[in-house]
C-alpha positions as CSV (number, residue, x, y, z in Angstrom):
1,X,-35.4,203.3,56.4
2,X,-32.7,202.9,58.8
3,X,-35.2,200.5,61.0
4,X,-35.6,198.1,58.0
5,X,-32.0,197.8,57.4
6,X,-31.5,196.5,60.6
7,X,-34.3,193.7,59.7
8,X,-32.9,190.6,58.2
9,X,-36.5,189.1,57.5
10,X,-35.8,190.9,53.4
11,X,-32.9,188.3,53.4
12,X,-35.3,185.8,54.6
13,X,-38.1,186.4,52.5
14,X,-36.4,187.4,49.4
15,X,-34.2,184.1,49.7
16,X,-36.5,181.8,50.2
17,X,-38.7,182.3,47.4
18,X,-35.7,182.2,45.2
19,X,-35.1,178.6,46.9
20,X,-39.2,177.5,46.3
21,X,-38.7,178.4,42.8
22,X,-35.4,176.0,42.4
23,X,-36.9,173.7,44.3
24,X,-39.9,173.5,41.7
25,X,-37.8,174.2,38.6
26,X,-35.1,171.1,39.6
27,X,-38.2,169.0,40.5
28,X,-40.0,169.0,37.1
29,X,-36.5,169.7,35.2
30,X,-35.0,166.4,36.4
31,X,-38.7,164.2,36.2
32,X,-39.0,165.7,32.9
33,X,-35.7,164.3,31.5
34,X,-35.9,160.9,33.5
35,X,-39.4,160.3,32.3
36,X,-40.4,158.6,29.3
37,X,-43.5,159.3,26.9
38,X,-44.8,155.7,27.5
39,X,-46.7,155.2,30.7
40,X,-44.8,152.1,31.3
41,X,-41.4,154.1,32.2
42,X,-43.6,155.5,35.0
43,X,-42.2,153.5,37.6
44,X,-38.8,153.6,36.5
45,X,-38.6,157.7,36.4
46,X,-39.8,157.2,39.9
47,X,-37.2,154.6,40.7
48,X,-34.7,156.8,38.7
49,X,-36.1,160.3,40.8
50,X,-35.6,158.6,44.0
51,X,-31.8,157.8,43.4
52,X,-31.2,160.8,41.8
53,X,-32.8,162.8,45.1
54,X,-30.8,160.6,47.5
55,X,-27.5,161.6,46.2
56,X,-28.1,165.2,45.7
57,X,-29.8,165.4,49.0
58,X,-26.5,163.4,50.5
59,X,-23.7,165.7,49.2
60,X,-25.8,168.4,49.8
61,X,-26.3,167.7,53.7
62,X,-22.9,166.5,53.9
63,X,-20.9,168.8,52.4
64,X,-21.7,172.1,54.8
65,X,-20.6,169.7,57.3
66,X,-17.5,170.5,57.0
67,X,-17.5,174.9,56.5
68,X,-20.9,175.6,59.1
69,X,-19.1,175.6,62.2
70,X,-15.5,177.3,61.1
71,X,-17.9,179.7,59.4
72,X,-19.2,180.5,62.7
73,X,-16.0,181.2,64.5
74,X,-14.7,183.4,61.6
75,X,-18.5,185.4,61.9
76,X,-17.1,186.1,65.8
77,X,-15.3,188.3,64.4
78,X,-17.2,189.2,61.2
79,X,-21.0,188.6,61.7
80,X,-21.1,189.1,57.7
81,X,-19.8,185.8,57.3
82,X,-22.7,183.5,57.6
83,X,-25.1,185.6,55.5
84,X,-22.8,186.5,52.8
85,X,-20.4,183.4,51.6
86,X,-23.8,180.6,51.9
87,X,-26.0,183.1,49.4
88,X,-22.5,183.4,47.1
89,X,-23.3,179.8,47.2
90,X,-26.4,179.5,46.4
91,X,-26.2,181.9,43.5
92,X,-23.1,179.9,41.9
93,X,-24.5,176.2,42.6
94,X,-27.8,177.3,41.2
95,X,-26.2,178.7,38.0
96,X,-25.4,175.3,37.1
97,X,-29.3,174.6,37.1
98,X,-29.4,177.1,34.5
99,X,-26.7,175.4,32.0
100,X,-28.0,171.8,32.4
101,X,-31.4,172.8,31.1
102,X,-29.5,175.1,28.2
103,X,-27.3,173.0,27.0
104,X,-28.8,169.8,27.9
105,X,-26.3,168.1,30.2
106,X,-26.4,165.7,31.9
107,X,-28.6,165.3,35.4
108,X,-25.5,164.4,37.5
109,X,-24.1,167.7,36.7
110,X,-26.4,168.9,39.5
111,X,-24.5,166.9,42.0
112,X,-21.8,169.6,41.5
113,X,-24.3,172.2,42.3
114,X,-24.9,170.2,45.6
115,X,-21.1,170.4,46.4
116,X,-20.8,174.0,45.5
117,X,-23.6,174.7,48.1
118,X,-22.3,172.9,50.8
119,X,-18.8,173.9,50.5
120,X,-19.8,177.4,51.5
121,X,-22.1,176.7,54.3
122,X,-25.7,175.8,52.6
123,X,-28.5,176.2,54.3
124,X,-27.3,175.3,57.7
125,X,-24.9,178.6,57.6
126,X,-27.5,180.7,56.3
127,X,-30.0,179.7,58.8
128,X,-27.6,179.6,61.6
129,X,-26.5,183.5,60.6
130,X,-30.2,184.1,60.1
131,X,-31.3,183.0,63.7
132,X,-27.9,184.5,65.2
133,X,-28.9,188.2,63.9
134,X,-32.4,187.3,64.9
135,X,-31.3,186.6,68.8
136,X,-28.9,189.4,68.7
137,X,-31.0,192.4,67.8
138,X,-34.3,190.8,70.4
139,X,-34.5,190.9,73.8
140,X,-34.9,187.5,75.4
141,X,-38.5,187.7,76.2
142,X,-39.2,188.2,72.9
143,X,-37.0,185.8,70.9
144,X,-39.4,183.5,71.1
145,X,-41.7,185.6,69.2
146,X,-38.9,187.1,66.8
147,X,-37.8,183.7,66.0
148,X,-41.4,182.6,64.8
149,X,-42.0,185.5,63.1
150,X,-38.7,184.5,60.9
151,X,-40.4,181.2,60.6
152,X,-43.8,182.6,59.1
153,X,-41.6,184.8,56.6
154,X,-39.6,181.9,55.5
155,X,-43.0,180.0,55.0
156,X,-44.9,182.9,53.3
157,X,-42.2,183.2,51.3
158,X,-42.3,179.7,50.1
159,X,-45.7,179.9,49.5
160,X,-45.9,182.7,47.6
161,X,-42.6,181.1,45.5
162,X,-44.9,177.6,45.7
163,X,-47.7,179.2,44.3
164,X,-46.4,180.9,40.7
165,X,-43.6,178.4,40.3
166,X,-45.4,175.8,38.3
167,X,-46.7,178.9,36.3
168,X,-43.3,180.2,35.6
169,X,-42.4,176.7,34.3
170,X,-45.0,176.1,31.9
171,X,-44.0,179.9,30.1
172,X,-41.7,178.8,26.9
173,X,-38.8,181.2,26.3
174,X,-36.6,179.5,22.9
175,X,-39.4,176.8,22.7
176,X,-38.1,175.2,26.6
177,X,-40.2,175.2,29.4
178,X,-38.8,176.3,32.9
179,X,-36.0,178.6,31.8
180,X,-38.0,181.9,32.9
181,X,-38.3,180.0,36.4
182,X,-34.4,179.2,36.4
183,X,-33.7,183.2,35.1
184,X,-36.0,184.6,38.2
185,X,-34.6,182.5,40.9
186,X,-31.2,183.9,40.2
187,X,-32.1,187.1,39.9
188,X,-34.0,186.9,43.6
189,X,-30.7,185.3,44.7
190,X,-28.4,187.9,43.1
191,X,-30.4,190.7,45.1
192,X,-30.5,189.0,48.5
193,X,-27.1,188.4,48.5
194,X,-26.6,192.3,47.2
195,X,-28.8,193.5,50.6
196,X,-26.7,190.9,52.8
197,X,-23.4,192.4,51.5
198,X,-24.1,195.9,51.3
199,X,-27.3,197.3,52.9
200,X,-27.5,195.4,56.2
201,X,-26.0,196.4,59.1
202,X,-25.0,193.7,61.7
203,X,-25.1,194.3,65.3
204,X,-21.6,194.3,67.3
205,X,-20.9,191.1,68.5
206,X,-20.5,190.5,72.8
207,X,-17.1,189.7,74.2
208,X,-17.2,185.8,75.1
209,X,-17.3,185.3,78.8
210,X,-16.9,182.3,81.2
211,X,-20.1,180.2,81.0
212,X,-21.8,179.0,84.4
213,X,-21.8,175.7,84.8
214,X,-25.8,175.0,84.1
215,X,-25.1,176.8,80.6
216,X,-23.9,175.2,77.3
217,X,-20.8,175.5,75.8
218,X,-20.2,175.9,72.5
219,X,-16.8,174.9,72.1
220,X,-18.0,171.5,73.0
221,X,-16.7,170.7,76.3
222,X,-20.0,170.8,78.2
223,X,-23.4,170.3,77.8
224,X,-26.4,170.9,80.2
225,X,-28.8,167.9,80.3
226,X,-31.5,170.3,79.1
227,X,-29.4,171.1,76.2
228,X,-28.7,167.4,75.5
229,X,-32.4,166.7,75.4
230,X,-33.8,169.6,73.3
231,X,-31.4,168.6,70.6
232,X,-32.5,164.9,70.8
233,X,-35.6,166.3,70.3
234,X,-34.9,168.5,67.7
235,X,-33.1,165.8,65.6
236,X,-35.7,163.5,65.9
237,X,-38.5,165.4,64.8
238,X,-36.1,166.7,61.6
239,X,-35.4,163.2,60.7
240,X,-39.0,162.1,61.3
241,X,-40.5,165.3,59.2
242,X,-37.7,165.6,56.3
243,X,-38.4,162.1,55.6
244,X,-41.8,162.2,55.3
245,X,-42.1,165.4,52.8
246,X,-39.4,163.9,50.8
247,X,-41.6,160.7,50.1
248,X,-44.5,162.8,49.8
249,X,-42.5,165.0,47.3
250,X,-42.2,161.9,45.4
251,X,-45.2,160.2,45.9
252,X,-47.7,162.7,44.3
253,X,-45.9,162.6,41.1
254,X,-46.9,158.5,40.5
255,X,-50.4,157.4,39.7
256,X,-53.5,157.9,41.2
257,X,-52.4,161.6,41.5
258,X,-49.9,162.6,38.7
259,X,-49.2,165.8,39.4
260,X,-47.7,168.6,36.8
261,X,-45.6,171.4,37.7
262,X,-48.7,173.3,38.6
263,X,-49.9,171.3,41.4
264,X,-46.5,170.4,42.5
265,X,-46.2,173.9,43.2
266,X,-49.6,173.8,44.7
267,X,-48.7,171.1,46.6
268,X,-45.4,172.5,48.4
269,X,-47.6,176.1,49.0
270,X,-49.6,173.9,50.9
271,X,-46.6,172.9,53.2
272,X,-45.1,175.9,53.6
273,X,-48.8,177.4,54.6
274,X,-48.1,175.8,57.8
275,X,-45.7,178.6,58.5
276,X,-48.4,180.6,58.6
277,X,-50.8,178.7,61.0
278,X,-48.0,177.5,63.1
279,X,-47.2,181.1,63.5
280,X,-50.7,181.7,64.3
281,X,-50.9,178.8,66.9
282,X,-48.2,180.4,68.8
283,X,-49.5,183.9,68.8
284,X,-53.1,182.2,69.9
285,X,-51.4,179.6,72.9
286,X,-48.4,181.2,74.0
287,X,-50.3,183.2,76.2
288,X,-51.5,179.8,78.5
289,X,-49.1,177.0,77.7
290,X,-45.2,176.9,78.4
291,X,-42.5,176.0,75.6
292,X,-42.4,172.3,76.6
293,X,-46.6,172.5,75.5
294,X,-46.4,173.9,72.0
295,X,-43.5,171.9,71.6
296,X,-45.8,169.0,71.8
297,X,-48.7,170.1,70.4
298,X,-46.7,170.7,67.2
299,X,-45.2,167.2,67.4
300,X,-48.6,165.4,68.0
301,X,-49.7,168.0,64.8
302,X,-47.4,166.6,62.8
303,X,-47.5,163.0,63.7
304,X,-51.0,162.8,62.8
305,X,-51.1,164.4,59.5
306,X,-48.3,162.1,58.5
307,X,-50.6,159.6,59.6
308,X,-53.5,161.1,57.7
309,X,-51.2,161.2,54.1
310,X,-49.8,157.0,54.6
311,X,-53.3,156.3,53.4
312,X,-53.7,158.7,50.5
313,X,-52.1,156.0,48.4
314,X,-54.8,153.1,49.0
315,X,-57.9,155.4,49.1
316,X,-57.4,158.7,48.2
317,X,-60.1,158.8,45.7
318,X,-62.7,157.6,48.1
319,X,-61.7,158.2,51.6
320,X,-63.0,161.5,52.1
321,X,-66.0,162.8,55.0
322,X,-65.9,159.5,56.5
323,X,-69.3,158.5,54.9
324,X,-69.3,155.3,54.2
325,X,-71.9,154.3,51.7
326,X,-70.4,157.3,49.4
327,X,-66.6,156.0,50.1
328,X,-67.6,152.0,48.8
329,X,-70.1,153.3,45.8
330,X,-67.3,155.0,44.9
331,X,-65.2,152.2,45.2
332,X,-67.2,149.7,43.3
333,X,-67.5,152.4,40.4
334,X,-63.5,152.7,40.3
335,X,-63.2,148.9,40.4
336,X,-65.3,148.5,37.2
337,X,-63.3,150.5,35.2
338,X,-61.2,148.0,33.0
339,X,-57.7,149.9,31.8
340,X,-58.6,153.3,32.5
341,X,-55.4,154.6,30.8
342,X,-52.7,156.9,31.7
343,X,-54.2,159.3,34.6
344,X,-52.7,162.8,34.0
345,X,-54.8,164.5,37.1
346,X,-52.1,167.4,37.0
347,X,-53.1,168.5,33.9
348,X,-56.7,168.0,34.4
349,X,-56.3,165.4,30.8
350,X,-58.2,162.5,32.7
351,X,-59.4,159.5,30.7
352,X,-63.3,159.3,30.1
353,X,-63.2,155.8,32.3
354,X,-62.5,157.2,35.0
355,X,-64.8,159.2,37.2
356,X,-64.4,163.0,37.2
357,X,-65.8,164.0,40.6
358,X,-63.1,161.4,42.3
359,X,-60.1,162.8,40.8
360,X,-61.2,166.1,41.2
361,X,-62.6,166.5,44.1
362,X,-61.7,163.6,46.5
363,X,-58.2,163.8,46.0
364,X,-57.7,167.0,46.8
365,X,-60.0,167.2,49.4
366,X,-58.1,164.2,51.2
367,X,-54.7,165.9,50.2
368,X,-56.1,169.5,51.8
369,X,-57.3,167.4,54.8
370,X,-53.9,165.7,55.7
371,X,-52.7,168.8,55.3
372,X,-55.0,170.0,58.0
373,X,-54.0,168.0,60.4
374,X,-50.5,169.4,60.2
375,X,-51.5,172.9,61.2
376,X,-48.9,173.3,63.8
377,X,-46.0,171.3,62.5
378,X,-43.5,174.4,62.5
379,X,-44.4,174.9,66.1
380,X,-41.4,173.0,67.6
381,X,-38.5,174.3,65.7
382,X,-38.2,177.9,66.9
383,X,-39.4,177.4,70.0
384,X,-36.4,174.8,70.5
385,X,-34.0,177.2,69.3
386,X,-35.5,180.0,71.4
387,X,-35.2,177.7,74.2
388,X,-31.7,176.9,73.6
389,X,-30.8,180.6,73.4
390,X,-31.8,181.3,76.6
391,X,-29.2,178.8,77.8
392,X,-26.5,180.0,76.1
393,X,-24.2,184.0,76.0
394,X,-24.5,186.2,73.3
395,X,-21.1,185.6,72.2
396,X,-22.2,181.9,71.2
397,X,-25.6,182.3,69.7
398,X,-23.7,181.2,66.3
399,X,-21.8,178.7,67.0
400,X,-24.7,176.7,69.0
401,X,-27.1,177.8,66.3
402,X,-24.0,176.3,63.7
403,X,-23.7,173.4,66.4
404,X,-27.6,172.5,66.1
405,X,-27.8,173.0,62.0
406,X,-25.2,170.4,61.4
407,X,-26.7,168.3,63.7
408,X,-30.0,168.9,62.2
409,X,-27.8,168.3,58.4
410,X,-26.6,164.7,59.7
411,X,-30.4,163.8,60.4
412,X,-31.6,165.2,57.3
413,X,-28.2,163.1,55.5
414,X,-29.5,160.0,57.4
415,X,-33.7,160.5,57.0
416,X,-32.9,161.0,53.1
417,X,-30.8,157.7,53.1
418,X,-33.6,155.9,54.4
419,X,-36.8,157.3,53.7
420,X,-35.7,156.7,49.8
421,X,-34.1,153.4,50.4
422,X,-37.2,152.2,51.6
423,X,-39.5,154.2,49.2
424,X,-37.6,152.5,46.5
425,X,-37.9,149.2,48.1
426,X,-41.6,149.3,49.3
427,X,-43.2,151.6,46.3
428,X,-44.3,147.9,44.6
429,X,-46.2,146.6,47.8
430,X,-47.0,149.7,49.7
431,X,-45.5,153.2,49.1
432,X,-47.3,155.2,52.1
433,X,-44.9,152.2,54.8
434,X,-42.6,155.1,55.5
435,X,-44.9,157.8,55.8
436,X,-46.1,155.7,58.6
437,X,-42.2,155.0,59.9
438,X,-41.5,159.1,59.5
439,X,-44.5,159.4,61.6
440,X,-43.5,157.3,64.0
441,X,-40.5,158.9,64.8
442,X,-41.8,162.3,64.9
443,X,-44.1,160.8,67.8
444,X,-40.7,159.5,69.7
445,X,-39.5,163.4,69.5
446,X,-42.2,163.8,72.3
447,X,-39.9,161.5,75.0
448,X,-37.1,164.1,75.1
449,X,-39.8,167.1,76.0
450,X,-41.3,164.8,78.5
451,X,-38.2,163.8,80.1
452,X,-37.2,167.3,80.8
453,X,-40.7,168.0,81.7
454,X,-40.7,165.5,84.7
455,X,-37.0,166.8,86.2
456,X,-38.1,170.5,85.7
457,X,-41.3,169.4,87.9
458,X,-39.0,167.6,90.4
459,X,-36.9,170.4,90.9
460,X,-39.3,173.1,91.1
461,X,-41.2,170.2,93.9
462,X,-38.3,169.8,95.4
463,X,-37.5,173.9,95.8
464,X,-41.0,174.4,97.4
465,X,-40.6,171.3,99.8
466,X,-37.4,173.4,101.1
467,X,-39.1,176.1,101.0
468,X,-41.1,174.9,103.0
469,X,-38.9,173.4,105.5
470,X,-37.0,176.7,105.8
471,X,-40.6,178.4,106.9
472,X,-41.4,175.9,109.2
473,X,-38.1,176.0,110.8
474,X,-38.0,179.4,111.1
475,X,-41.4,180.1,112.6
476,X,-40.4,177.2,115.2
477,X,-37.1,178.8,116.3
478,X,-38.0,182.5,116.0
479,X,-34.6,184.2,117.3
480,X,-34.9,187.4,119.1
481,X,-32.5,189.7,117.0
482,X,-29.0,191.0,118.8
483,X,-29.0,194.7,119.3
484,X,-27.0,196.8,117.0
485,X,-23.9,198.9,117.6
486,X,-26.0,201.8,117.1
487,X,-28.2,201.0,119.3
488,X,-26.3,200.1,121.9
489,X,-24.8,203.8,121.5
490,X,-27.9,205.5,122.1
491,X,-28.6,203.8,125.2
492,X,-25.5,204.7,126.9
493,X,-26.1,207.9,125.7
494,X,-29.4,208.6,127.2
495,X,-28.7,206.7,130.9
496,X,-26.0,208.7,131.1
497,X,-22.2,207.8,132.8
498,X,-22.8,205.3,135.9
């Protein structure tokens, strides 16, 4: 009992399968009340969701901004700190998820929700407290390994919340769908924070001592190239992957796919199932490639399933097993259909015009396969940070790890920004364009990894070329070897006085 109170993964695990259940819940809550009953309002609720999503997703990137990184001097002192006062948070900001369904308020009140959370750290305090426990109860040849196993709790943990969310919303209580969902997720947040507060006991925190020069300082006044790079790289693969599962997050809700609250929560399970095989990947290659490898094997992962999904939009019914006889006879039947109707694939509802087996089978199959290709997408992001703490004291785990999440909340501020601007502005002509731009810049995370690559082969080169040197030289001009005082003693002492 004593062991699993030292754990924080219970935080981890109970936490984020409170957050897959809001996620869900605010999802179909907000499409629910921006969508109309005619299918003409279709676009416009996606127009509507879009907005709506890029200011929440501002103020609520924004705002922890300004609390992350005085939250991680104060948890110097008190480790407590970065656990406790984000999941206070979460558990107030959620509530007013709660009282807009109720009540029936408006949708902007969730903006408020967004400040609440960010005003007490969000998620870039929690994580940052998460990862700084993490590093200072392993030893640093296995950080690596502790910090992806909190990576394949926090994805099992949104899959299993992924999985029963849409469930949970269809359950009426008083005649309204999703208030079950809304009462579970605060109960889960209510009992991690209890276990943060109470049961878990924090390890004592290191003096802070005088960095070497090679090492990062936290405080800001000097940063190691490699330090520099791996949070380029970090940055640019966030932007690059936040971006794309936000348009994806919106994208499956429009025609051809139409997805309900059950497959939305399918869908997202999917995602966070790449916890899981990410973790996997590591425990399967870590054994023959180095950190800079599976840091791009997960970029190239991702890069290609973002890929993969920008096509899902022009041929997701038919591109499937690359047989291309099946893939244009089921074109051609598609294209004779004359005002199929409303698709509702979520629900299964599917007009009689259209053809079943492409719906039904295709769709998900090409949806599973994109997926596929993203096995190893949550690769890069532990083994950055367990990179980075290897470069850094004890005493300074949190305010790096504080130093790298608002970084990382900037991009994310920025790659919402965008990615919705140009969803909104491309969804007309073609909707998967920044699927294709997120992927893009995943790819240009790879240049930072390569960089450092390169000048940690040059040095180690040049090391063994003065290694070398240093051999040579001294075979060359072997010196004979003065004789000691002690044994200049014993020779006096056995010739005897003159």
């Amino acid at each position: 009992m004593s062991t699993l109170l030292t754990c924080v993964e219970p935080v981890v695990l109970v936490t984020n399968v409170a957050n897959s259940l809001f996620d869900t819940a605010l999802l179909m809550v907000v499409y629910d009340r921006l969508n109309g009953t005619t299918p003409d309002t279709a676009e416009l609720a996606q127009k509507a969701m879009a907005r709506f999503y890029m200011v929440y997703n501002t103020i609520y990137s924004l705002a922890p901004m300004l609390t992350t990184v005085p939250l991680a001097r104060w948890a110097a002192h008190r480790q407590r700190v970065l656990l406790v006062v984000p999941l206070l948070g979460y558990l107030i900001g959620r509530l007013l998820l709660f009282f807009t369904h109720v009540f029936q308020l408006p949708i902007s009140v969730m903006y408020g929700s967004a400040v609440i959370n960010g005003l007490t750290g969000g998620f870039p305090a929690y994580w940052s407290g998460v990862n700084t426990y993490t590093a200072l109860r392993s030893e640093s040849g296995r950080r690596r390994l502790r910090l992806n196993v909190l990576e394949v709790t926090s994805g099992m943990a949104g899959l299993l919340g992924s999985i029963v969310s849409g469930h949970f919303f269809l359950i009426k209580v008083n005649n309204q769908q999703g208030l079950l969902l809304i009462c579970l997720c605060l109960s889960l947040y209510s009992l991690s924070l209890l276990y943060a507060a109470v049961f878990l006991r924090y390890p004592s925190v290191p003096t802070q001592q005088r960095l070497p020069a090679q090492v990062c300082n936290p405080c800001g006044r000097k940063f190691s190239r490699e330090v520099i790079l791996f949070f380029i790289c970090y940055i640019l693969y966030d932007f690059g992957m936040t971006g794309g599962e936000n348009v994806i997050a919106l994208y499956v809700l429009k025609p051809p796919l139409s997805w309900n609250s059950v497959f939305v929560g399918y869908g997202k399970a999917a995602s966070f199932a790449m916890f899981l095989t990410s973790f996997l990947g590591v425990l399967a290659f870590s054994s023959w490639l180095s950190d800079t490898s599976l840091i791009l094997m997960g970029i190239i992962s991702n890069t290609a399933g973002l890929v993969t999904m920008a096509f899902v939009r022009s041929t997701s019914l038919y591109f499937i097993e690359g047989c291309e006889k099946r893939l244009e006879l089921e074109r051609q039947e598609f294209l004779d259909v004359i005002d199929p109707g409303p698709v509702e694939f979520g629900n299964m509802d599917v007009s009689h015009s259209v053809p079943d087996h492409i719906l039904t089978v295709t769709t998900l199959e090409f949806m599973g396969s994109a997926r596929a290709m993203m096995l190893f997408s949550y690769i890069p992001m532990p083994t950055i940070r367990a990179r980075l703490s290897q470069l850094t004291e004890e005493a300074s785990y949190g305010s790096v790890f504080a130093w790298l999440q608002t970084a990382m909340t900037l991009a994310d501020v920025l790659s919402t920004l965008a990615f919705n601007s140009l969803y909104i502005t491309f969804l007309e002509w073609f909707s998967s364009f920044p699927l294709l731009l997120a992927a893009t810049v995943s790819w240009l995370a790879t240049l930072p990894v390569l960089i450092y690559s390169c000048g940690l082969r040059k040095r180690d080169d040049t090391k063994s070329a003065r290694s070398l040197l240093i051999d040579d030289f001294t075979d060359e001009h072997a010196i004979t070897p003065s004789p000691s005082a002690e044994t200049l003693e014993a020779s006096l002492d056995v010739s005897g006085p003159a």
